[in-house]
C-alpha positions in Angstrom: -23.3 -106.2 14.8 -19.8 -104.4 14.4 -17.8 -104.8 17.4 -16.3 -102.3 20.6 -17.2 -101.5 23.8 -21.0 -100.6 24.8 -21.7 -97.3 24.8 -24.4 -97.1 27.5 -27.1 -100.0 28.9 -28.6 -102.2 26.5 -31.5 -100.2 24.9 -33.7 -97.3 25.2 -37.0 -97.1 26.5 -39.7 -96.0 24.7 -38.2 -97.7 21.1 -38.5 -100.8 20.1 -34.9 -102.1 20.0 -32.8 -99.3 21.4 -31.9 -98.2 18.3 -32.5 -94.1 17.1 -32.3 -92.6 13.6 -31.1 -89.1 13.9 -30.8 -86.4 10.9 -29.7 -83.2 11.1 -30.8 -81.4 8.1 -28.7 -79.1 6.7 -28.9 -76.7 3.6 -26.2 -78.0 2.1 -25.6 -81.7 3.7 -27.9 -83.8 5.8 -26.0 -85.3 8.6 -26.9 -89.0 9.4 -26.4 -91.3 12.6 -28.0 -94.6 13.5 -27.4 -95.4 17.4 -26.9 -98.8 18.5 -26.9 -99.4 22.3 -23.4 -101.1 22.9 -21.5 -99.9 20.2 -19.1 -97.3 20.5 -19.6 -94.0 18.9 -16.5 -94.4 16.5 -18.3 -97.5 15.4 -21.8 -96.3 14.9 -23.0 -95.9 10.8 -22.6 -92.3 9.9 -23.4 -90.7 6.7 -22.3 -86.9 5.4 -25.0 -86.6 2.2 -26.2 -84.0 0.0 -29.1 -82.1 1.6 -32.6 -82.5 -0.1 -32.7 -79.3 -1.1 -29.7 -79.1 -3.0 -30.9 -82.9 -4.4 -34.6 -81.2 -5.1 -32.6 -77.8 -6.7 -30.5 -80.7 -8.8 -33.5 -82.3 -10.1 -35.8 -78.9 -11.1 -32.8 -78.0 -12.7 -32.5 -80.7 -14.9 -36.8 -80.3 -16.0 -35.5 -76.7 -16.6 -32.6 -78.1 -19.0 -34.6 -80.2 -20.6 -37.9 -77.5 -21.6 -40.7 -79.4 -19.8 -43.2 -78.2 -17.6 -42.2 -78.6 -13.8 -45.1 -80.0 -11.2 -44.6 -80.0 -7.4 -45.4 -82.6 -5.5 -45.0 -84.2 -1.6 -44.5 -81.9 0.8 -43.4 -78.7 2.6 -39.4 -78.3 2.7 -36.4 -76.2 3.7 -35.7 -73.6 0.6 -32.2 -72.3 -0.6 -31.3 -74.4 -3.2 -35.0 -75.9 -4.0 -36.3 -72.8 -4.4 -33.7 -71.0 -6.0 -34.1 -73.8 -8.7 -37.9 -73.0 -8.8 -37.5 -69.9 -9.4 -34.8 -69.8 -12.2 -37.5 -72.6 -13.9 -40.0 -69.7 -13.8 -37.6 -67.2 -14.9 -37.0 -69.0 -17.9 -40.5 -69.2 -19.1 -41.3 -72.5 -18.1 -44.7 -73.3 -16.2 -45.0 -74.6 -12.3 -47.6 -76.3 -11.0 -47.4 -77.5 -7.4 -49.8 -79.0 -4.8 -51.3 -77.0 -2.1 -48.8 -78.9 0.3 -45.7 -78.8 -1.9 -46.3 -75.4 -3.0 -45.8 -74.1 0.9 -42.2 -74.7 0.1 -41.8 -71.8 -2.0 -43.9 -70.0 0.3 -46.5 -70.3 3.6 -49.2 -67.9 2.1 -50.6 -69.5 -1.3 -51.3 -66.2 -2.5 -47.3 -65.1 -2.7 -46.7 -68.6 -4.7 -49.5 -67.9 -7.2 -48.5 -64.1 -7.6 -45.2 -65.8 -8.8 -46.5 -67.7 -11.7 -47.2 -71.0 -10.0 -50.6 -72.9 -10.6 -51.5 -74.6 -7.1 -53.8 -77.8 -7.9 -54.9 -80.8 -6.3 -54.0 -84.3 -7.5 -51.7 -85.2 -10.5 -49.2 -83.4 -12.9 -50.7 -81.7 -15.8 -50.1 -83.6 -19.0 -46.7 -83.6 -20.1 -44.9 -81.9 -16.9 -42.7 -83.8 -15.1 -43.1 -84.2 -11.5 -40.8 -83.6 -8.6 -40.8 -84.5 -4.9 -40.0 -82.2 -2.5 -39.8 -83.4 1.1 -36.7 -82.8 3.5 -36.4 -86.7 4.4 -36.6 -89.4 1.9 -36.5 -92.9 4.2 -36.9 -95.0 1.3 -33.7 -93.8 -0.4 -31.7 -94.0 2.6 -33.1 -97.5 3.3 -31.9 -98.6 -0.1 -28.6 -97.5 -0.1 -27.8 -99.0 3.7 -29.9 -102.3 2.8 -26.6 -103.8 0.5 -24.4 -103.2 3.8 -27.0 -105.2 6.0 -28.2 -102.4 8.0 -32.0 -101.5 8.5 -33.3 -98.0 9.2 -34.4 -98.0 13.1 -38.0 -97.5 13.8 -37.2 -94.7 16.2 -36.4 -91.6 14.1 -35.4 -88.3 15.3 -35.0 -84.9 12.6 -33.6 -81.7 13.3 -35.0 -78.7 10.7 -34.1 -75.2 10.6 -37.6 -73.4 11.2 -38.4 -69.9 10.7 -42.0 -70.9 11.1 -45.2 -69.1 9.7 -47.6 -66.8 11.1 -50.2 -64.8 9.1 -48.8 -61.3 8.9 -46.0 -62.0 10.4 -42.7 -61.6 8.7 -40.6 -65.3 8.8 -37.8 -63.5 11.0 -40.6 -61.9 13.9 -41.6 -65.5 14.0 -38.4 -67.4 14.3 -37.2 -64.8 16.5 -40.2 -65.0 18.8 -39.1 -68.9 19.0 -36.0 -68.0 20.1 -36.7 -66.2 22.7 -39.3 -68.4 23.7 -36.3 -70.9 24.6 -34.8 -68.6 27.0 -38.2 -67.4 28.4 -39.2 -70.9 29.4 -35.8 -71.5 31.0 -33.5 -72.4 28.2 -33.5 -75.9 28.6 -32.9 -77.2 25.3 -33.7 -81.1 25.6 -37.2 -79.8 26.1 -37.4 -78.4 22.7 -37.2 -82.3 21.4 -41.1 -83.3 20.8 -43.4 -85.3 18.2 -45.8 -82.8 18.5 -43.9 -79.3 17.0 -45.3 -75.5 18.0 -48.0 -74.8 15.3 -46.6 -72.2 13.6 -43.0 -74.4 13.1 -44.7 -75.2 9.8 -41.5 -77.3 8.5 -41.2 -79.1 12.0 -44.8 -80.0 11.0 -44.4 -81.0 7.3 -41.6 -83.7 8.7 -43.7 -85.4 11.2 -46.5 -85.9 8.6 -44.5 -87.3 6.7 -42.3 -89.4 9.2 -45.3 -90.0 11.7 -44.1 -90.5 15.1 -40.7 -88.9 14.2 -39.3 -86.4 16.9 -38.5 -83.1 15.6 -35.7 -80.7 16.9 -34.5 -77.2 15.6 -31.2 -77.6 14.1 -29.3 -75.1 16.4 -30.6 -76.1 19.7 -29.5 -80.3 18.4 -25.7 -79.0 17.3 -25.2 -77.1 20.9 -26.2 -80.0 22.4 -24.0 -81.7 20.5 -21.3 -79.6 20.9 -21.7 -80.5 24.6 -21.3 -84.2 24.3 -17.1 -82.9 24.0 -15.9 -83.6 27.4 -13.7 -80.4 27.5 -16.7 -78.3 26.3 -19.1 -79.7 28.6 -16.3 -79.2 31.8 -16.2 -75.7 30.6 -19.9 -75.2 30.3 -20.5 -77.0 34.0 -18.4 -75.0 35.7 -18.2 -71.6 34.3 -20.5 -71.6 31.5 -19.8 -71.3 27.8 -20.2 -69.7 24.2 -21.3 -72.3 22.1 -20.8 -71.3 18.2 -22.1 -73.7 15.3 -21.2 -72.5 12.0 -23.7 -73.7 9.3 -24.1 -74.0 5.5 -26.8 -71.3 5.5 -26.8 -70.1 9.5 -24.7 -69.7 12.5 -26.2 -70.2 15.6 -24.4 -69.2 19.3 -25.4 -69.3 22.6 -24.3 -68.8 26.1 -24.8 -71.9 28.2 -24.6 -72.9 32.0 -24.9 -76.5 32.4 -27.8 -77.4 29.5 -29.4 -74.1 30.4 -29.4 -71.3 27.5 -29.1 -68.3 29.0 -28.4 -65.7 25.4 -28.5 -66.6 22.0 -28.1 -65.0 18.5 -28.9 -66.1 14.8 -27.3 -65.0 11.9 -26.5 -66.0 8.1 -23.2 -67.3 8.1 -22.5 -65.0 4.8 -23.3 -62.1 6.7 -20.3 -63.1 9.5 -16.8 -62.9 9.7 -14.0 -63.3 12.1 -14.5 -59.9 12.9 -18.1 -59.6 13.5 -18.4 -62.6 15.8 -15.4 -61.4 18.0 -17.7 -58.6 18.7 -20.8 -60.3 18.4 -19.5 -62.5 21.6 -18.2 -59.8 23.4 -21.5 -57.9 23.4 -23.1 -61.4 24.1 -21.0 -61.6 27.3 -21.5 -58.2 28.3 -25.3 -58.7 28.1 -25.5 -55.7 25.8 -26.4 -57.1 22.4 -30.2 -56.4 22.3 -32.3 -58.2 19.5 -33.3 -54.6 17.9 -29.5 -53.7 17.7 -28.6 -57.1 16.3 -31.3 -56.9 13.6 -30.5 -53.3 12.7 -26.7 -53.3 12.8 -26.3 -56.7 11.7 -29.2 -57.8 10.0 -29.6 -60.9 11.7 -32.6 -63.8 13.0 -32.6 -62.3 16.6 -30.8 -61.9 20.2 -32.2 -62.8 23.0 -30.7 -62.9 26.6 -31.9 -63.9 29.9 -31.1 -60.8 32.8 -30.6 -63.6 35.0 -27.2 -64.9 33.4 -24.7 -62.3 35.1 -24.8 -64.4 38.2 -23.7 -67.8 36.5 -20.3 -67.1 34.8 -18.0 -65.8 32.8 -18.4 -67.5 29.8 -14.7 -67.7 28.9 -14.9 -70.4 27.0 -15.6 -70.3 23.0 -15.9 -73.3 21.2 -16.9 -73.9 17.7 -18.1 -76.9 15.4 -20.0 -76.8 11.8 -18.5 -76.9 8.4 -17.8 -73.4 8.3 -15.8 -72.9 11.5 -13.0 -72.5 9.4 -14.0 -68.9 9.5 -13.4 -68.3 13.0 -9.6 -70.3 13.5 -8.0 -67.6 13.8 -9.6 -66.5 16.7 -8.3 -69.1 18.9 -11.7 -70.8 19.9 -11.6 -74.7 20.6 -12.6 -76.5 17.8 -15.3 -79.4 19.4 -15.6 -82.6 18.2 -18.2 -84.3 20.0 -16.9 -88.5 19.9 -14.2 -87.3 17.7 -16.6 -86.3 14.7 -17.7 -82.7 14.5 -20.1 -83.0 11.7 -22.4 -85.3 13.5 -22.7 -83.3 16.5 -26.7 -82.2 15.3 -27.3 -86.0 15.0 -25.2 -86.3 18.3 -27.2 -83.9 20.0 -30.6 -85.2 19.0 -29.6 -88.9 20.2 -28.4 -87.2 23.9 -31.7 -85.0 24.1 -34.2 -87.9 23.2 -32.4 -90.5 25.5 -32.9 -87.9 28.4 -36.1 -87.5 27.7 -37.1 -91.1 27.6 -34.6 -92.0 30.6 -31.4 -93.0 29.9 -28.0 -91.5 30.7 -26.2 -90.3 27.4 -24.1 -91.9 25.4 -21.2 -91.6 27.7 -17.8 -90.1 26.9 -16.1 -89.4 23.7 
């Protein structure tokens, strides 16, 4: 055990040691944590790795270099990079196969992936193709690099996934946006969207807890707000006079207005499509409560909005604080830079270790 001062009690119920695994998945890094009850944050193990779907893109890319035959295998994942790979394998004449549970990756409905060129079968790799495995969380990799350094993966394990969800004739954005403004509809508490049991149509959420059984699954946006809260300055703001609460992603930024824990407006967009510009206004028509989901979508062309009536009457939201590996974009607008325990690219993993200690009844981890 490394040394420093406890963090908070001696373990956490519910887990068999105390001890929580927490990855936010990113598309372009996945963001690691291993919690320790009575080790300070600075001195917990913390990993910054490439994200399995730029690892999966790396690996179809080099079946593509070499001329072979590409087969799919393991399960559902995030695309971008994966599938982008895919793609460019088909594009360049080369055959796909894919199981009926990896081939959801490139798309939910079966009938879009074969349209595409891709053979979905059962069972092994056709002779001579060469097999890769697609999955957003690979434990036994991670256990192998940490096991030289003495450290074991907890049994506990907590995953946050970007979601857009599937529903039949349903376009991916109705869907996600329909989650989003089920979080504000149900209250905007966002520790409650922490579970081991996912919405059904959360079709990635679903794909990680079969293949991580018993893991708790968390969208990515609702972990990094919380996160973001576990900055003592941010969370004084968001106490007293609420808060807009930016994280600026690899692939998506996600903002919300916040009182307390409670989300009271939200909007998703891809962080290509923003700017320093477009977010200024973006949060000023947040604020003002006038930024309705079918403006947002047509003027900006993004996830959704959503915003509860009720939030007028809880602040003014002057606050604007920012994490993610692209808040570079926004500096010049002044906004605090958060840093929950003094490292902002774990606050995902941060914010999943606060939200499942509440749930299972523990204060969080204390101060930064």
């Amino acid at each position: 055990m490394r040394g420093g001062e406890p963090v908070s009690g001696n373990s956490t119920p519910g887990t068999p040691d105390g001890r929580i695994l927490a990855i936010d998945v990113g598309a372009g890094t996945q963001d690691i944590l291993i919690y320790e009850p009575g080790q300070t944050p600075e001195n917990l193990v913390k990993l910054v790795l490439p994200s399995r779907t730029r690892i999966v893109g790396w690996q179809v890319a080099a079946v593509t270099r070499a001329g072979r035959a590409l087969h799919l295998d393991g399960t559902l994942m995030g695309g971008g990079a994966s599938t982008d790979a895919i793609r460019a394998h088909l594009a360049a004449g080369l055959p796909v196969s894919a199981t009926p549970a990896a081939a959801g990756t490139i798309h939910n409905d079966p009938n879009r992936v074969t349209g595409m060129g891709v053979v979905i079968r059962p069972g092994d790799a056709p002779a001579g193709a060469e097999t890769v495995i697609l999955g957003d969380i690979d434990l036994p990799a991670l256990a192998s690099a940490l096991e030289p350094f003495g450290v074991a993966l907890p049994a506990t394990v907590a995953v946050a996934v970007q979601d857009h969800g599937y529903r039949p004739g349903s376009g991916n954005n109705d869907v996600r946006f329909a989650y989003l403004q089920g979080i504000i509809d149900a209250g905007g508490a966002l520790d409650g969207l922490l579970s081991p049991i996912p919405a059904p149509e959360m079709t990635r959420m679903a794909a990680v807890t079969r293949a991580v059984p018993g893991a708790f699954v968390m969208d990515t946006g609702a972990a990094a707000v919380l996160g973001i809260l576990e900055d003592p300055r941010v969370r004084e703001a968001a106490d007293s006079d609420g808060a807009v609460l930016i994280n600026a992603g690899n692939m998506h930024t996600f903002a919300v207005l916040v009182h307390g824990r409670r989300v009271v407006g939200l909007f998703e967009h891809h962080t290509s499509g923003i700017s320093a510009g477009i977010v200024t206004e973006l949060v000023a028509r947040l604020r003002a409560g006038t930024l309705t989901n079918a403006a947002f979508r047509s003027e900006f062309d993004g996830h959704g909005a959503a915003l509860d009536p009720a939030y007028r009457s809880l602040g003014r939201f002057a606050t604007v604080a920012v994490t993610g590996p692209h808040r570079g974009i926004l500096r010049d607008l002044g906004y605090l830079e958060a840093a929950p325990h003094g490292d902002m690219m774990l606050a995902g993993p941060f914010g999943l270790v606060a939200a499942l200690r509440r749930r299972i009844g523990r204060d969080v981890m204390g101060t930064a």
